[in-house]
Steps between C-alpha positions, in 0.01 A plus 500: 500500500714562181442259226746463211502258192760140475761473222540881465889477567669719739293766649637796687395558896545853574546603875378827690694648623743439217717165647808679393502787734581520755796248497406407939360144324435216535234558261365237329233317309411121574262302385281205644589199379504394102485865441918601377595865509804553344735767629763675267711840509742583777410784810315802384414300150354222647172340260235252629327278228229235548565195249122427366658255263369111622340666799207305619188696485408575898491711815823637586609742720805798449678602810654869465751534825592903485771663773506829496785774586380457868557143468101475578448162275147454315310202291228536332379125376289478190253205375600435160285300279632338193252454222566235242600606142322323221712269236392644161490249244399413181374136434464513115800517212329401170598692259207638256425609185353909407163306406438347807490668893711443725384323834680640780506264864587707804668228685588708812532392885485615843734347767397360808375815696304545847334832382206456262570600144449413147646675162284772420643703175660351171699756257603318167704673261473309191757667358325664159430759664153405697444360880261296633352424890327230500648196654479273180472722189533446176635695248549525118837600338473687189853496394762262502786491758635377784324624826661507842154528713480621821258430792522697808277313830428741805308346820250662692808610723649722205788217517589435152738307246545424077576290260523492150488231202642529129247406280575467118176606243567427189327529130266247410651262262362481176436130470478290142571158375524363157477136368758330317517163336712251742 
């Protein structure tokens, strides 16, 4: 069984012997069903791609149909399984002042998946130059600016995905009040 990773977008299939030569055809891939391979080219340039985009984390299978210059067809049928891809997220915007740390809230999901798995590794790039992997850190800016942070989630399966926030730090203000006769 081959296992590849949801929402990756168009993945290559490769065929051996090469599906381009010889020319005897029909060869093909197919798919079971829910599972779209997209064909593109024209004869002797042909490409097979498998749209991972929306696909439904599952057991499929990949049928390669082969005929050879004898005209002696083959298949050879794969199991395919389809792990799901995490949605990165991050839950919290507040923007922050250099005094204070920031508190960073991984709010990341898993689709609905039949095979076991759970988010396993958390990359932040805060942007200042430092990363963190913990699932919730916190982190103190030292400088002022506008920080586009990034969080990258990877399951158990090595499926992954990011997403990143723009977070403003600012100065402290200097605060001070006076009194004045109404």
């Amino acid at each position: 069984t081959h296992g590849l990773c949801a929402e990756q977008g168009l993945l290559d299939l490769v065929g051996f012997p090469d599906f381009n030569k010889p020319l005897t055809g029909p060869n093909q891939f197919t798919g079971s069903t829910g599972l779209q391979i997209i064909q593109s080219g024209g004869p002797g340039a042909y490409t097979h791609t498998v749209k991972t985009t929306g696909l439904a984390s599952g057991t499929y299978t990949i049928t390669y149909h082969y005929v050879n210059e004898f005209v002696a067809p083959s298949d050879n049928i794969y199991s395919v399984k389809v792990f799901a891809s995490p949605n990165a997220a991050i839950s919290n915007g507040v923007n922050n002042c250099i005094s204070s740390p920031v508190d960073f809230i991984d709010g990341s999901s898993i689709p609905p998946t039949p095979f076991p798995t759970s988010i396993s590794s958390w990359v932040w790039d805060f942007k200042d130059g430092t990363l963190g992997n913990t699932q919730n850190p916190s982190h103190l800016y030292t400088t002022p600016g506008v920080y586009n942070v990034g969080l990258k989630v990877t399951t158990s399966q090595g499926c992954s995905d990011v997403a990143s926030l723009l977070l403003r730090v600012g100065n402290v203000p200097m605060l001070d009040f006076g009194w004045a006769a109404s």
